[in-house]
C-alpha positions in Angstrom: 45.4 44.0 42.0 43.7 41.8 44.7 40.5 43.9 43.7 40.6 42.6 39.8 41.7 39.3 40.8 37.6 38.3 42.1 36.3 39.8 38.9 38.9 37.0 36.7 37.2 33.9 35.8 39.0 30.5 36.8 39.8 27.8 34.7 37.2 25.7 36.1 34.4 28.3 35.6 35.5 28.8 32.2 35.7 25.2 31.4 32.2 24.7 32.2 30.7 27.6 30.6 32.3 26.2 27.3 31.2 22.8 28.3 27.3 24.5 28.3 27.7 26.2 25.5 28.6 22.9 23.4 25.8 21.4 25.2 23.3 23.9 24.1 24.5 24.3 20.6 24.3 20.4 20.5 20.8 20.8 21.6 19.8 23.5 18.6 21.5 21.4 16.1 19.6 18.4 16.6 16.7 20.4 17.1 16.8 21.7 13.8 17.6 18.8 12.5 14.4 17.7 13.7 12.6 20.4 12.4 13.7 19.8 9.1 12.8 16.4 8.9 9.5 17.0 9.5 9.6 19.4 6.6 10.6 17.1 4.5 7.5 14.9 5.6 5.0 17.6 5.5 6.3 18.4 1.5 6.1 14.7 0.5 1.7 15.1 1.8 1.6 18.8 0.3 2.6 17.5 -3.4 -0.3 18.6 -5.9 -1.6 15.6 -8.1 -0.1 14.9 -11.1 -1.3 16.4 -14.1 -2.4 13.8 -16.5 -4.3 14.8 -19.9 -7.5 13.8 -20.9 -7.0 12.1 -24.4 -9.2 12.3 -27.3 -8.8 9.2 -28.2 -8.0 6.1 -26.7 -8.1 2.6 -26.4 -9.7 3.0 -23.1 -13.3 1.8 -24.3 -11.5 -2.2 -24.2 -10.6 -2.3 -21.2 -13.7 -0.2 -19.0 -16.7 -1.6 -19.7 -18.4 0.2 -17.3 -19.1 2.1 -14.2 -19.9 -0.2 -10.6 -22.6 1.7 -9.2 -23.8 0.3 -6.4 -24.7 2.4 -2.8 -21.5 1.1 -1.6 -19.5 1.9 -4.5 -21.3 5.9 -3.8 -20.1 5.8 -0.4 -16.4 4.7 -1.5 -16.7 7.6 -3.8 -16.7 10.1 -1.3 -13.4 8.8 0.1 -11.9 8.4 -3.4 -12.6 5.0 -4.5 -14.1 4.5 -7.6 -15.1 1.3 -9.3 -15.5 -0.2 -12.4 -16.4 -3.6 -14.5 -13.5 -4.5 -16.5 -12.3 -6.4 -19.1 -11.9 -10.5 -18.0 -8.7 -9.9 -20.0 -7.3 -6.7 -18.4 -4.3 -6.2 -15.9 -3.8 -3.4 -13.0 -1.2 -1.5 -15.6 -3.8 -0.9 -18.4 -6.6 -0.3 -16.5 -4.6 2.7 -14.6 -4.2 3.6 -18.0 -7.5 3.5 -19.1 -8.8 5.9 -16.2 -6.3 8.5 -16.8 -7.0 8.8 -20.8 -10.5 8.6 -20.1 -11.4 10.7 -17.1 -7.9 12.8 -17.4 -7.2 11.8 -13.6 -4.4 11.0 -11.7 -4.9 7.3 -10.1 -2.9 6.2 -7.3 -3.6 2.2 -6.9 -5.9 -0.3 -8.4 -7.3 -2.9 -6.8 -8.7 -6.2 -8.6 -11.2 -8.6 -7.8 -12.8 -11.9 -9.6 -16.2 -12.5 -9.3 -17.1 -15.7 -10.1 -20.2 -17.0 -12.1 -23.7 -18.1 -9.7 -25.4 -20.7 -10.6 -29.5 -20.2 -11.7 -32.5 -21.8 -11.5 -35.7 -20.9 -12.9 -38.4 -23.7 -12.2 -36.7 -27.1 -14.1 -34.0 -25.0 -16.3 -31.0 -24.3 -14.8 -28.4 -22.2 -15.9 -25.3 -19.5 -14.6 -25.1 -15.7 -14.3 -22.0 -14.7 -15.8 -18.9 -13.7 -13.6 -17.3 -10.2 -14.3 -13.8 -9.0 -13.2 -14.0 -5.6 -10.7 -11.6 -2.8 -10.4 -11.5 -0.4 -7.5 -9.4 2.8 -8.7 -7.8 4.8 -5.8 -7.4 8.7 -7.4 -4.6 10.7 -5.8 -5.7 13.4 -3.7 -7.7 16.1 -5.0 -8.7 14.3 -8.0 -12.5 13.7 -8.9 -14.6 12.3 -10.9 -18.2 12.9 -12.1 -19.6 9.0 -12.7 -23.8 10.1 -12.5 -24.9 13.2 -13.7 -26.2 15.5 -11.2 
């Protein structure tokens, strides 16, 4: 039986092949682990825009006066950024509102600026060019939409 007894494994040789093998399925574990948290990261970018209806009618006309165009407000519109004259009156929560009935897009963030009135003069009369209240509308990705005719 010396002959079989080389071929046995000892206690300390078994010990640390279990001690690797816990090591190594410790390894996958948090490996996958990994994996799937950057799943979960890569599903929250891969959503598809909402889908938001187009409505016949609305009450959007009050609060958009009009469309900003401007050649920066064309540049911003290739990344997505659209803006708009507002009402003096309106808030960030009905002008998001207003886009989506009126275009039928999904918007992301608004963003809201004051202009103030300028002061004018024009030989001996004086007078002011009125102020106007701008809104930038970010659409979620993938959404467009088609301000000038083309």
């Amino acid at each position: 039986m010396s002959i079989f007894d080389r071929f046995k494994k000892t206690k300390k040789e078994a010990e640390k092949k279990t001690k690797k093998e816990e090591k190594e399925t410790e390894a996958v574990r948090e490996e996958s682990k990994e994996t799937e948290a950057k799943e979960k990261k890569e599903e929250k970018f891969d959503k598809l825009p909402r889908r938001v209806e187009k409505k016949s009618f609305s009450d959007a006309w009050h609060i958009l006066e009009s469309p900003h165009v401007t050649e920066k407000s064309g540049m911003l519109a290739d990344r997505n950024h659209y803006i708009f004259k507002v009402s003096s009156v309106a808030n960030k929560h009905q002008i998001k509102k207003a886009v989506q009935d009126h275009y039928g897009v999904a918007v992301d963030r608004v963003t809201i600026v004051n202009i103030p009135r300028k002061a004018r003069r024009v030989g001996r009369s004086q007078g002011f060019k009125a102020g106007y209240k701008k809104a930038m509308v970010k659409l979620e990705k993938g959404e467009k939409i088609e301000i000038m005719p083309r």
